[in-house]
N, C-alpha and C positions, 0 to 999 in steps of 0.2 A: 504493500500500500504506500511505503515511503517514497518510493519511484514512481508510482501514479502522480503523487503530492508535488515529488519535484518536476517532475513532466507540465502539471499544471500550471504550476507556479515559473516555469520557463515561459510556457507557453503563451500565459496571459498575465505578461507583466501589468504591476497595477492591480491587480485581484487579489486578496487574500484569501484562502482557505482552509477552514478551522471547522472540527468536526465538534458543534452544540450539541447536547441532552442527543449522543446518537446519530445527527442526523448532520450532513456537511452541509455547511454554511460559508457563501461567497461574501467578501466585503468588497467593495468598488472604491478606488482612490479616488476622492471627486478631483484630484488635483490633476491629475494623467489625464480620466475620458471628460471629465467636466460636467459629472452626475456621480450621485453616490445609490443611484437608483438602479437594481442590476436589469429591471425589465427594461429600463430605457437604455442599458448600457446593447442588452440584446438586440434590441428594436433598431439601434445604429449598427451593430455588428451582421444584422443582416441585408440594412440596405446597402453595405458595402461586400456581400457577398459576390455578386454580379462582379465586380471590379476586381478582387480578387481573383477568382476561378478567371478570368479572359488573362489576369497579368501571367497566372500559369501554365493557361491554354497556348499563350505567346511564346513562352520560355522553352516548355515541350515541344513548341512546333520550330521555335529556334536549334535543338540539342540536334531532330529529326533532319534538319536542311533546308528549312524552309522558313527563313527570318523574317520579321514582322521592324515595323517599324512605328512610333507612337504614334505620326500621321494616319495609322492604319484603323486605328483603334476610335472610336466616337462612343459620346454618349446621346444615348437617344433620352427626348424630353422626359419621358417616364421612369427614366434610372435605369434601363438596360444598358449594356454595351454591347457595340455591333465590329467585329473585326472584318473587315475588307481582306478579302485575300485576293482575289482575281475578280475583275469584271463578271458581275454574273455569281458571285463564291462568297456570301454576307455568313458569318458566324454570329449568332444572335448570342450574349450570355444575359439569361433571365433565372430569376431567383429556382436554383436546382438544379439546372438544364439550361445544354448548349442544343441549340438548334441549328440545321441549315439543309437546302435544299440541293437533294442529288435526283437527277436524270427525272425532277419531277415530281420527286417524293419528298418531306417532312423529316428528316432524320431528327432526333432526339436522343441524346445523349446526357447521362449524368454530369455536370459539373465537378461532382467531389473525384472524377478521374479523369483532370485535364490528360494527361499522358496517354487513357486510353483513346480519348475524342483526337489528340493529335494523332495516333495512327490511322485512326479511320481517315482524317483529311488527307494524309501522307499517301495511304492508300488509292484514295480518290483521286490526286495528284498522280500517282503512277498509270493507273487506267486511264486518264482523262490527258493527256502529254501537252495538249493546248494550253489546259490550265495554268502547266509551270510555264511554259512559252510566253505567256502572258503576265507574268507575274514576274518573271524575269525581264519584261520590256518594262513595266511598271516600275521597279527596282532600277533600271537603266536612267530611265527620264527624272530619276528623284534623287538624282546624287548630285551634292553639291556644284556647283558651278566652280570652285578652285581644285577638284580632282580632276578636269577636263584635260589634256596632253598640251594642249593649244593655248 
């Protein structure tokens, strides 16, 4: 249980945890989130779910071959994020689930496994050859003006 404790206590710095009459009890540093209230502290920790799981989905898809760039990345007015990979290739991340559309269909993917949602796209990048073609002219036309030869 010590190691769960200090997992925690890594994990979510700013949080104390202490087990009361039995039962674990969080305390919230109002100084760190700026509430000592833990459901508001939750109610912020998951409107920034979305933002994490795409910062993941980026990094997986970066490790894979296929690099993302912050331009790539928007928030949509509703607090999604929508990752731009190729013309035609939107990654939606909404709270849970990564979405995006192949040959027509709805794909739905967990969020809590950006690594796996990055192979499926990596995947889909290999069948689809246009995809990376495009995405590598994208990447062309977006690099700085002082890398140019000229």
């Amino acid at each position: 249980m010590d190691r769960v404790l200090d997992t925690a206590r890594r994990e979510f710095p700013g949080v104390d945890f202490a087990r009361v009459d039995g039962r674990w009890q969080a305390t919230v540093n109002a100084e760190v989130f700026g509430t000592r209230s833990l459901a508001e502290l939750c109610a912020k920790l998951r409107r920034g779910l979305p933002k994490l799981a795409m910062e993941q989905l980026c990094r997986a898809l970066a490790e894979r071959g296929i690099p993302t760039r912050d331009s790539d990345v928007m928030k949509t007015a509703g607090g999604h994020y929508v990752l731009s990979l190729a013309p035609g290739l939107l990654v939606w991340s909404v709270p849970k689930m990564f979405r995006w559309f192949n040959t027509g269909r709805m794909v739905l993917y967990p969020s809590a496994d950006p690594a796996g949602a990055a192979d499926l796209l990596v995947e889909l990048f290999d069948r689809q050859p246009w995809l990376r073609h495009q995405r590598e002219c994208l990447e062309a036309l977006m690099e700085p003006a002082d890398a140019s030869p000229i």
